[in-house]
C-alpha positions as CSV (number, residue, x, y, z in Angstrom):
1,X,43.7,38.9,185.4
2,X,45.3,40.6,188.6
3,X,44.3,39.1,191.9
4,X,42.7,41.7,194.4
5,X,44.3,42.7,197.8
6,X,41.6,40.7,199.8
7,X,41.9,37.6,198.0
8,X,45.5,36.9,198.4
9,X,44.8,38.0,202.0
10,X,41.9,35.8,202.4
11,X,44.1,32.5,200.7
12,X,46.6,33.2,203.0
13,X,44.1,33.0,205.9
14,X,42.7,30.2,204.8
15,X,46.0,28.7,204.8
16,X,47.1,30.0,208.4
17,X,44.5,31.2,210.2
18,X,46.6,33.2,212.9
19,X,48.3,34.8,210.7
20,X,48.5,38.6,210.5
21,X,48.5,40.0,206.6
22,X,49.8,43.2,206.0
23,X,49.8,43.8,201.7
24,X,50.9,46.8,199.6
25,X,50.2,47.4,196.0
26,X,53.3,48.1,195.0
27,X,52.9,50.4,191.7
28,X,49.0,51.0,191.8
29,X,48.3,48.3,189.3
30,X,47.0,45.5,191.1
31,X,49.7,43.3,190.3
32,X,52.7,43.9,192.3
33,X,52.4,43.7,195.7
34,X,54.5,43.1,198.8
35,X,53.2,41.1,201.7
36,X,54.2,40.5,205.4
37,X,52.9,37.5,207.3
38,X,53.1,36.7,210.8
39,X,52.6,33.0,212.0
40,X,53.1,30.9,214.5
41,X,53.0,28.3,212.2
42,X,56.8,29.9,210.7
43,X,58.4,29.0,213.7
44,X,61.4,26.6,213.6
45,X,60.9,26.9,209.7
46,X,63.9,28.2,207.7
47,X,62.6,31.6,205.6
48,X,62.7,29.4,202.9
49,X,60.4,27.3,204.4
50,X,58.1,29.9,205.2
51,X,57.7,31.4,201.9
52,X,56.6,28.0,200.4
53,X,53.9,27.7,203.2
54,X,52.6,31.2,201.8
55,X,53.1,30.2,198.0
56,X,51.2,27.0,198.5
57,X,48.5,28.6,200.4
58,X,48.2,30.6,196.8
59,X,47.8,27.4,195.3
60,X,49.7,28.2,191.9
61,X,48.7,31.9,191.2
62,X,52.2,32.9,191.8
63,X,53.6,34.2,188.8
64,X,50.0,34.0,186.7
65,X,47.1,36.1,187.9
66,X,49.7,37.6,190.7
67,X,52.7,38.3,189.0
68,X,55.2,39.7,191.7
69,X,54.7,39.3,195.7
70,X,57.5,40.8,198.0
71,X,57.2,38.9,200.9
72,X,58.4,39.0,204.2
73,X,57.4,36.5,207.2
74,X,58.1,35.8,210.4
75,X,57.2,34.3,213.9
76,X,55.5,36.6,216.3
């Protein structure tokens, strides 16, 4: 089952409540998307680094109920 645009936003504010969430359904089927984060909580982290702070915050849906997730993050 897909996940919904306001729950992967809503894990990842759980996760870092700063952070601004922008999300795009990427083909109209509710499981591609691409995401940008902004965090003060990325700063001093490596990109890598970053992205795993996001993927945990998914707690293990990554590649099951969301399949593909773009993501870009950054520092404001």
């Amino acid at each position: 089952m897909a996940m919904a645009v306001n729950e992967i936003e809503a894990m990842i504010k759980a996760a870092l409540p700063d952070a601004i969430v922008t999300i795009e359904d990427l083909a109209g089927d509710g499981d591609h998307y691409a995401a940008r984060v902004v965090s003060a909580a990325f700063r001093g982290k490596s990109r890598v680094q970053q992205h795993q702070i996001v993927y945990a915050a998914l707690q293990g849906r990554m590649g099951g109920a969301l399949h593909a997730l773009a993501l870009q993050t950054s520092a404001p």
